[in-house]
Each structure stands twice: as structure tokens, then as C-alpha cells.
DOPATOR-95577 format. One record per residue (C-alpha): x, y, z; residue in one letter. Coordinates in steps of 0.05 Angstrom, whole numbers, plus 32768, in hexadecimal, padded with zeros to 4 digits. Layout:
# residues N
XYZA...
This chain:
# residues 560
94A06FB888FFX94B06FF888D9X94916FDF889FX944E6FC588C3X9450700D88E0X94587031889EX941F7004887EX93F2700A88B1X93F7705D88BDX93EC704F8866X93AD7027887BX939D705C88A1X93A5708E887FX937D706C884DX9341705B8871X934470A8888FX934370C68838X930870988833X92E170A9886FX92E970F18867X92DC70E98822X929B70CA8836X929071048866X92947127882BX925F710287FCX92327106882FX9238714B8840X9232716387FBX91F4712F87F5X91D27150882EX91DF71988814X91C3717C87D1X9188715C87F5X917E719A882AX918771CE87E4X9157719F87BEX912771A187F9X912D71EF87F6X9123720187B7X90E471D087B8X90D071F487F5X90DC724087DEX90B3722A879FX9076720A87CAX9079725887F9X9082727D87C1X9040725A8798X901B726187D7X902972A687DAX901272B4878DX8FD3728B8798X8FB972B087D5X8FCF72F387B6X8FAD72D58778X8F6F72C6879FX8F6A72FC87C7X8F7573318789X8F3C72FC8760X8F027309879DX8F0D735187A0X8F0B73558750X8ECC73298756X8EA9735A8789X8EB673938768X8E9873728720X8E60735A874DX8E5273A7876CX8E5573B88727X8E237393870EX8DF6739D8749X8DF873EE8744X8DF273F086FBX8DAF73BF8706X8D9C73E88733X8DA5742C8708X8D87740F86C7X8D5373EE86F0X8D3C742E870EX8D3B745186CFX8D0D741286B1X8CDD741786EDX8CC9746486D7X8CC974558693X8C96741A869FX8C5D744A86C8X8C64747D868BX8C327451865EX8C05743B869BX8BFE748A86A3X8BED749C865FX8BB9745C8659X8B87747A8688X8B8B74CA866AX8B4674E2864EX8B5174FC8610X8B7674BB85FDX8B3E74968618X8B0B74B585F1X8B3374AF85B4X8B3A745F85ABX8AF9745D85C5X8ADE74828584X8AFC744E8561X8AE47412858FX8B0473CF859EX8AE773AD8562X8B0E73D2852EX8B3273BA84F7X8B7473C684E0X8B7D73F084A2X8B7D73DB845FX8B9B7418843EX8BDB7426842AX8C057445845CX8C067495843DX8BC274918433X8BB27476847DX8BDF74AF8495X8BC074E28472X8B7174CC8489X8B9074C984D3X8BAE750F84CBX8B6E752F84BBX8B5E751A84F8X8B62755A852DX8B5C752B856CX8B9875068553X8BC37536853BX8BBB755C857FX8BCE751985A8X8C1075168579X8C247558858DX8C14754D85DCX8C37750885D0X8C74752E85AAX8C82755D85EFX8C727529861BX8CAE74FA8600X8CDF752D860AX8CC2753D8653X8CBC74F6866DX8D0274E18658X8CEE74AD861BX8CF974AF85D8X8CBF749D85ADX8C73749685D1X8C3D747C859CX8BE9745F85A1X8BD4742A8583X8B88741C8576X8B6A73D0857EX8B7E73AF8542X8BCB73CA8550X8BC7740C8520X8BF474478539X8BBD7481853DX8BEB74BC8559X8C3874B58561X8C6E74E9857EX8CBA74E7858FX8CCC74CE8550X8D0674E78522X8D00752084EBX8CDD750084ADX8CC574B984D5X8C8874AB84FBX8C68746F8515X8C22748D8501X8BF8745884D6X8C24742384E1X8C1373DE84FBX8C3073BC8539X8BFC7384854CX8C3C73538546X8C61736F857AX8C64734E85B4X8C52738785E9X8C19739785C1X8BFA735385CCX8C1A73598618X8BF6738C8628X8BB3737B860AX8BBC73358637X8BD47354866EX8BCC7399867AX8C1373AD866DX8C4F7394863DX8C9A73978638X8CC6738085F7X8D09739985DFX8D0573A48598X8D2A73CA8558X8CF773F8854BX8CD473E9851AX8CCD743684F8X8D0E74558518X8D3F7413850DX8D587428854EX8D5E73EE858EX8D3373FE85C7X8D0C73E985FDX8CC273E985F6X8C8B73F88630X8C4173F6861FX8BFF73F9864AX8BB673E9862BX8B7C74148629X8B4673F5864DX8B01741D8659X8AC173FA867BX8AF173AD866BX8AEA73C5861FX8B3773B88603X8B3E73FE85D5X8B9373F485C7X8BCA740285E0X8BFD744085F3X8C4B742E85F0X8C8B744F8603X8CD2744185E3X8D1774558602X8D52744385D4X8D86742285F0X8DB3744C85DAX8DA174718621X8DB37435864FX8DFC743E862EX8DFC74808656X8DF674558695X8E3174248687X8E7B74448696X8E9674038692X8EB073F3864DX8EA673A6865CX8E6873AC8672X8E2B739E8641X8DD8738C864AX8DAF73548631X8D6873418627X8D4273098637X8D5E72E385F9X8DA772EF8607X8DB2732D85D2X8DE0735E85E2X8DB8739D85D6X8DE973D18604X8E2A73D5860DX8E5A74118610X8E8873E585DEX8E5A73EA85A1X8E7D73AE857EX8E52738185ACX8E1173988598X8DE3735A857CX8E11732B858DX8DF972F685BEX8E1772D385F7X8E26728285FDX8DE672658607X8DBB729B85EBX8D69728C85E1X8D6B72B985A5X8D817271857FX8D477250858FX8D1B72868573X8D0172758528X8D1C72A884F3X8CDA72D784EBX8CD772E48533X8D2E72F5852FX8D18732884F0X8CD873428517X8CFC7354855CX8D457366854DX8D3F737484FAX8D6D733384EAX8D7872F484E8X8DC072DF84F5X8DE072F28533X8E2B72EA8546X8E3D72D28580X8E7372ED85C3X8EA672C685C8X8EB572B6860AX8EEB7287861EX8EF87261866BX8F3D72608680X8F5A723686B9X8F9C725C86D4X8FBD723D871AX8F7572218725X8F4D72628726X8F11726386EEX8F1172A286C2X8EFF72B18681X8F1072DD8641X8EE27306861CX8EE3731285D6X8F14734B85BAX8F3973478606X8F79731D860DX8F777333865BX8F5572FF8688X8F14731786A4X8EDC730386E0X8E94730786CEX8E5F732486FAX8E17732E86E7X8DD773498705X8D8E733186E9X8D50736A86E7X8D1D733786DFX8CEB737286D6X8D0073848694X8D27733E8682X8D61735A867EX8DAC7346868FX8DE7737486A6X8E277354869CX8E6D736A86B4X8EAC7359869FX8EDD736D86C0X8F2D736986B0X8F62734186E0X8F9E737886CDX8FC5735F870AX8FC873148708X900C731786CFX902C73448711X9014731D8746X903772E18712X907973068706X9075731E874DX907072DC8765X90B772C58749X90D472F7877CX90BE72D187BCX90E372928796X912672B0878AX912872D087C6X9127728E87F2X9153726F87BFX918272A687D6X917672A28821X917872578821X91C472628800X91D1728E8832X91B27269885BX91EC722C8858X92237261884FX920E7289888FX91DF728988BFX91E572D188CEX91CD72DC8887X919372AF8898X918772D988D5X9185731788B0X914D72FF887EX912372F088B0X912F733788C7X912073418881X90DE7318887FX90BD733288BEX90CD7389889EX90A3735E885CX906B73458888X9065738A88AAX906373B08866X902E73808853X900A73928895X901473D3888DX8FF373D58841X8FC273AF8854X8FA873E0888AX8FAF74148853X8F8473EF8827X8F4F73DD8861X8F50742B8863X8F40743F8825X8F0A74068822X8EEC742A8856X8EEC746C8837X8EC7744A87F7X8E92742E881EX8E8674718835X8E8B749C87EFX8E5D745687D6X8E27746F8801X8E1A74B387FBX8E0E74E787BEX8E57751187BFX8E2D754B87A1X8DF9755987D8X8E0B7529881AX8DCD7502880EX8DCA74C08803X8DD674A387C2X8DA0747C879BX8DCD743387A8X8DC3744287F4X8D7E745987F4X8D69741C87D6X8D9373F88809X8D727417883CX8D2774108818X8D2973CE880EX8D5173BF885AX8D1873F1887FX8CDF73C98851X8CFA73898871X8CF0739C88C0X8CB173C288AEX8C9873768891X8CB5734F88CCX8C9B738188FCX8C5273A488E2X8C6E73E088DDX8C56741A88ACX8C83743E887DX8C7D74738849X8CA87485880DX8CA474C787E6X8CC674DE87AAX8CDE752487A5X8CEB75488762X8CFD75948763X8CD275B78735X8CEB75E186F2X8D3375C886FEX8D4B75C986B5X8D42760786B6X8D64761E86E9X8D9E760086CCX8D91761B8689X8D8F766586A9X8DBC766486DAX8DED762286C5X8DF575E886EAX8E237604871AX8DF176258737X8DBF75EE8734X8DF375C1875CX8DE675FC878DX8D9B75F0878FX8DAB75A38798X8DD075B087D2X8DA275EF87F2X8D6675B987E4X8D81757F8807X8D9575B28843X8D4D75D0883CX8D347585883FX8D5E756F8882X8D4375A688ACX8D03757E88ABX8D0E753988B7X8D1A750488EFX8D5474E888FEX8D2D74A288E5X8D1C74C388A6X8D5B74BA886EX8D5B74E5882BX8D7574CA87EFX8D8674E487A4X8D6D74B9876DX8D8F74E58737X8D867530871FX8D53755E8748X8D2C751A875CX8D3A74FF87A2X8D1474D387D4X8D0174D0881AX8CFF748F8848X8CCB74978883X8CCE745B88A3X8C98744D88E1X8C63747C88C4X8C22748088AAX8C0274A08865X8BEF74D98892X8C2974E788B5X8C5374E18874X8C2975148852X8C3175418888X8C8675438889X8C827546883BX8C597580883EX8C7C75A88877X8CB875968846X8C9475B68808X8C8775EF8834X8CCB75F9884CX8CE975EF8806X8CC3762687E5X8CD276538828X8D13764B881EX8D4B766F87E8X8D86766787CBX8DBB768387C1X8DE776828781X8E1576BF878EX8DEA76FD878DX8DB476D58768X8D7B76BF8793X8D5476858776X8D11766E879CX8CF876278780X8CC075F58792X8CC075A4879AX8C8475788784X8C7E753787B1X8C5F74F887A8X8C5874C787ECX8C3F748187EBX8C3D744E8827X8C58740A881EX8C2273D98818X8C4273988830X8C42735A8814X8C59735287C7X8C65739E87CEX8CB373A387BBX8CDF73DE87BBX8CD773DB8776X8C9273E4876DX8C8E741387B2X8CC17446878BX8C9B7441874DX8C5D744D876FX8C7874878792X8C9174A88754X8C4F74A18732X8C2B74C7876FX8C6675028761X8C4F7505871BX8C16750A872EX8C27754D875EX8C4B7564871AX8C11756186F3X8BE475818727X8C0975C08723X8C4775AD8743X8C6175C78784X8C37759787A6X8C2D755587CEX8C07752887B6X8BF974D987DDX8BC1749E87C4X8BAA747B87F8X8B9A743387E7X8B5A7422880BX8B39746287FCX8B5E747887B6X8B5474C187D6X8B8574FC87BCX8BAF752087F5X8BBE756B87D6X8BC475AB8803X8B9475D68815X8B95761C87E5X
């Protein structure tokens, strides 16, 4: 019996080993299981995490390439639309008139070689006067070169040119806004000038008198100016055949995007427009990283977004690329949520306390998060508002007023309402600045706009285009009672002084008001038109007001 005893406690005993053993196995299977579930599951958070971070960081970078592109559209279209009216203007002067007319539409192009050409035009007193009115007027209207071209495409009179070059005598019936122009009224082209070598963009207007075509005038701003507009080294401009023609980065110029039309063109017309034949072209790679589609441009090893706004005015394309700096961080950064639940999760099985305190742990996490993202809802807030309005004088800025424009032109359509634009430029500005510096000028700015609030409704909204020039929105009014503010405003404006220290500086505005005409009348157009009519005050003596009207094409000017 002892013996039965003894082997069965050993039985026992045995089957106890081997059960707890077995408790054992499986215990250590279902940490292994529970652990392998973890990590899995820290990883899956922890991706989640990057890719919404990711994502989130990706659609702010996009709006702010896309803003960029808008405003610099904007800017570079604004800029075009004065540039355009400047030939239109100088079609329809007299004495330029009455010059091609002397030679007729039916003349032929010259046959003489180009120094003797130029010497037969100089002799010429009409046309050597029109160079030197053309030579001021380049520097005063903002372009570089301004030239006229008789009927058969002969440059007659020329000014804005460089020391030792002139377009005078030479030939431009190839170019394509010469023959634009004689089609259809006016003509656009971007070209490499042809006597300069310099890229520019080209603006011509013909010379019509009693439906008699007499040539052409045309107006060239180098590109080199648009460069000015662009503070964003990724950032560049194309024309209508995909040619990079501005870009802060100069190792872009001529080179073409993917896709370009510029391929498709035959060889002449490559060495005609741009001066050669070859053209390299931007490199620009697609990348595919954690499912998000970016791309990498050429001399950049930094992932980038692209954002681009069309000006189908001028046919040209403003591209932005802009750099994704933080996705590496938000990368490295994402390794951290990982680790951490690895660490939790082992703290986790050693201690629930410890698990306890990372929750703690996680909700102090959630409520910095909270707590930076209310800070960055903040400043968002305070952008919006420095986005909208001039920092200089209060006004609004030109981005706004366009807003606004194109926002008020919408009811006024929907609802039959009038509305009136004028464009404000103070008069003799440069030389305030040159006399007195442009501290003081900032002075005037801000004394003008002051000036200029006194008098307006509160529907009425001011804006600065850039410089002295500013515009005025009167929305629900007529012709008449448009003139009428902008006049009380000219009035009050040259009342007015100010003051620059001891120095008291009196000034005068000129002001051009149009009303919006409905229809295919866009903002565009309605600004351009409106800045014509304020040339118009500046060449009638300035410190004036000056409004067409279209059904009776009568002249509004104060009474003297």
C-alpha cells in the first residue's frame, strides 16, 4: 500500500509538472500573441498618426502654393492690363495719325540698306520729333521700348531703346502682333527682341483712320520686370508655348516644361520668336511617398507641390513650386508614437498602474495638441486679416479690392444694380519722394487715404493698387453720382495738407470713374477702363476728374 501511495503522489506529482508546465506554454503563447498583437497595433496608430499629420501638413502646403499662384496672377495680371491700353492710347493721337497717313496704307517696304534707310528717315523733322516724345513717354508710362511701324511693317520713329541701338528702319512685318493687330485691332506676342536681344512681352494697336489700315504702334516690357514681382525662388512664368521666360532662378530661363507646344513649332518660327532653336527641357519628376503624389523639380532633392494660375489674357502661366521641408520630421517624428506604445504595452503587462499613468500621459498629449491647434487657428486668423488690407495706409490691399470688385460686380448682375469704379493716382508723386524721401511720401500715403475716408459711405471701400495709385468701389450708383463723390474727393484732397515735421506739403489727385456696363464687362476690363479715363484726367492737366459715358461718349471735367 505504501508503495501504491508513493507511486501514485509520483503520478501526481507528475501530471501536476506537466499541467503547470502547460500553464506555462500557454501563458507565454498568449503574452507572445497579446505582444505580437501590440506591436502590430502601435504600428497601425502610429502610421495613422503620420498620415493624417502628413495630410493635413500636404493641404495646407497646397493652399498656400495655390494663394501663391493666385496673388502673383493677379499682380502680373494687373500690371499686363495697363500695359495693354498704352498702345490703344497712342493709336488714336494726331500727330501720329497724320504721320502714317503721309505715307498711306499702300506703301511698300524699303529696299535700301538699313544706314541708308535710317539716314532718309532722320531727315525727316516729323519723325525725329515723334522719337523724342516716344523716348520720354517710355520712361513715364512704365515700358521699356515703344516703336511705329508704317503699312508694309517699317519702323518709322523708335524710342526707349539702349545707347547705340534703335529699332528705326527695321522691319517687323513677321512678327506676329504686327499681323495681330492689322487683323484685329490689337496684338500680343512674347518675343526676344529682335534689336535689343532682350525677352519681352510685346503689345501693339493699329492705326486705323476713315477703315484705311496705316500700321501699327507697339509697346515692349522685358521680362526682366515681372522677376521683380516673383519673391518666390520656385516660382517661374510661361507663355503660351510652355517657355519659361521669368523666373527669379535664372537657370530656368528657355527651358520648357513636360508637354511644351514650343516642340511642335517648325525651326524658323523657334529662331524668329525666341532667337534659337534647341530648347532644354525641366525636369520634373512624380513621386509616390505613403500614397500622397508629389513631385521633384529639377536642381531640388526636396519634395515639392505644384500650384499654378492661368492669365488667359496674355497666355501666360504662373507656376509655383513649393517645398515639403516637414514631411522627413513628420517621418522621424512618427517613429516616436511607435516606441512609445511599444513601451506602454510592456508596461502595460508588467503593471497596470504604469498603463494608467500613460493614459494620464496621452490625454496631457491630446490637450497640447488642442492647445496648438487653437494657437495655430489664431494666427490663421491674424493672416487673413494682414492678407486683406495694405499695412502701410489701412486701406485695402489690391488682392482684396479685386475680391470685393469682382464679389460687388456679381450682385450688381443678379440684381440690376449700378456701380461705378474710379482710379485714383496722386499727382507729381516722384517727386515728392525725390525732395523730401520716401519717408515722407509714406506720410502723404497715409494723410491721402485719411483725406479720402472723410468723404465716403460706409458702402464705398478704398483700395491701393500699388504706389500713389488707389481705387474706389461705389457700388449702387450711377455715372452722376460717382462723378460727384470723386470730385468732392479731388476737392478735399487739394484742401487738405500735410504734414512732414515742419514741412507742409499741399498735393492734388487726378481721377478717372467709369460705370460697369454689364454683361461681358469683367473686372478686368472695368479696371482697365477706369485707368484709361485717369489718364485721361492726367493728360488734361491733372488734378482733375474725368468720366466717359457710354451712350453719349460726353467728357465729365469741372467747371473753371
Amino acid at each position: 500500500m505504501e508503495v501504491d501511495d508513493l507511486m501514485s503522489n509520483a503520478e501526481i506529482s507528475g501530471v501536476a509538472w506537466t499541467a503547470t508546465r502547460g500553464r506555462v506554454r500557454l501563458g507565454m503563447l498568449i503574452t507572445l500573441v497579446v505582444a505580437s498583437a501590440w506591436v502590430f497595433g502601435s504600428w497601425l496608430v502610429a502610421e495613422s498618426l503620420c498620415l493624417e499629420r502628413t495630410s493635413r501638413m500636404l493641404e495646407r502646403e497646397q493652399d498656400a502654393a495655390s494663394s501663391a499662384a493666385i496673388s502673383l496672377g493677379a499682380n502680373i495680371g494687373f500690371t499686363l492690363a495697363h500695359m495693354r491700353n498704352i498702345p490703344k492710347i497712342l493709336a488714336r493721337q494726331p500727330e501720329i495719325e497724320t504721320i502714317l497717313s503721309s505715307m498711306g496704307p499702300d506703301v511698300q517696304r524699303s529696299n535700301l540698306a538699313l544706314p541708308r534707310f535710317r539716314k532718309m528717315l532722320a531727315k525727316d523733322t516729323r519723325l525725329s520729333h515723334v522719337s523724342k516724345r516716344l523716348e520720354t513717354m517710355a520712361a513715364e508710362l512704365g515700358v521699356d521700348q515703344i516703336w511705329i511701324m508704317n503699312a508694309a511693317g517699317d519702323c518709322v520713329a523708335s524710342g526707349g531703346f539702349p545707347l547705340a541701338t534703335t529699332a528705326t528702319g527695321v522691319n517687323y512685318l513677321d512678327r506676329e502682333y504686327f499681323w495681330m493687330a492689322k487683323r484685329e485691332g490689337v496684338g500680343r506676342q512674347f518675343a526676344v527682341g529682335r534689336t535689343t536681344n532682350t525677352p519681352g512681352i510685346f503689345y501693339s494697336a493699329a492705326v486705323v483712320v476713315g477703315n484705311r489700315f496705316l500700321g501699327v504702334i507697339a509697346v515692349k516690357i522685358d521680362t526682366v520686370q515681372f522677376s521683380r514681382l516673383i519673391n518666390d525662388r520656385n516660382a517661374f512664368i510661361t507663355d503660351e508655348n510652355g517657355v519659361v521666360i521669368t523666373a527669379t532662378d535664372t537657370g530656368l530661363l528657355m527651358k520648357t516644361v513636360p508637354g511644351a507646344r514650343v516642340s511642335r513649332l517648325t525651326e524658323s518660327e523657334r529662331e524668329s520668336r525666341y532667337k534659337r532653336r534647341e530648347f532644354a527641357m525641366l525636369a520634373v519628376d512624380s513621386l509616390d511617398l505613403d500614397g500622397f503624389r508629389l513631385l521633384r523639380l529639377e536642381g531640388h532633392s526636396t519634395p515639392m507641390l505644384m500650384a499654378f494660375s492661368g492669365n488667359q489674357a496674355d497666355n501666360l502661366k504662373i507656376w509655383v513650386f513649393r517645398e515639403v521641408t516637414e514631411l522627413w520630421r513628420i517621418r522621424q517624428e512618427g517613429l516616436w508614437p511607435f516606441l512609445i506604445l511599444l513601451l506602454v504595452g510592456a508596461l502595460l503587462i508588467a503593471s497596470v498602474g504604469a498603463g494608467i499613468n500613460y493614459l494620464r500621459r496621452g490625454k496631457d498629449h491630446q490637450a497640447e495638441i488642442a492647445r496648438v491647434n487653437a494657437e495655430l487657428i489664431k494666427l490663421n486668423d491674424e493672416l487673413r486679416v494682414q492678407a486683406r488690407f495694405d499695412s502701410m495706409t489701412g486701406c485695402s490691399n489690391r488682392r482684396h479690392f479685386l475680391e470685393e470688385l469682382g464679389n460687388e460686380l456679381k450682385r450688381s448682375s443678379r440684381f440690376g444694380f449700378s456701380c461705378c469704379l474710379a482710379v485714383l493716382d496722386i499727382d507729381h508723386f516722384k517727386e515728392v519722394n525725390d525732395q523730401y524721401g520716401h519717408a515722407t511720401g509714406d506720410i502723404l500715403l497715409k494723410h491721402f487715404v485719411q483725406t479720402v475716408g472723410k468723404c465716403l459711405r460706409s458702402s464705398d471701400l478704398l483700395g491701393r493698387l500699388g504706389g500713389e495709385e488707389f481705387a474706389l468701389l461705389m457700388p449702387q450708383t450711377a455715372l452722376a453720382g460717382a462723378f460727384e463723390l470723386a470730385e468732392r474727393i479731388r476737392v478735399a484732397v487739394e484742401s487738405a495738407v500735410a504734414m512732414s515735421g515742419q514741412i507742409e506739403i499741399r498735393f492734388t489727385v487726378s481721377i478717372g470713374v467709369e460705370q460697369w456696363w454689364g454683361g461681358d464687362d469683367s473686372v478686368e476690363t472695368f479696371v482697365a477702363r477706369a485707368d484709361d479715363a485717369m489718364y485721361e484726367a492726367k493728360r488734361g492737366g491733372r488734378n482733375q476728374v474725368y468720366a466717359e459715358s457710354p451712350s453719349n461718349n460726353l467728357s465729365l471735367f469741372p467747371e473753371i
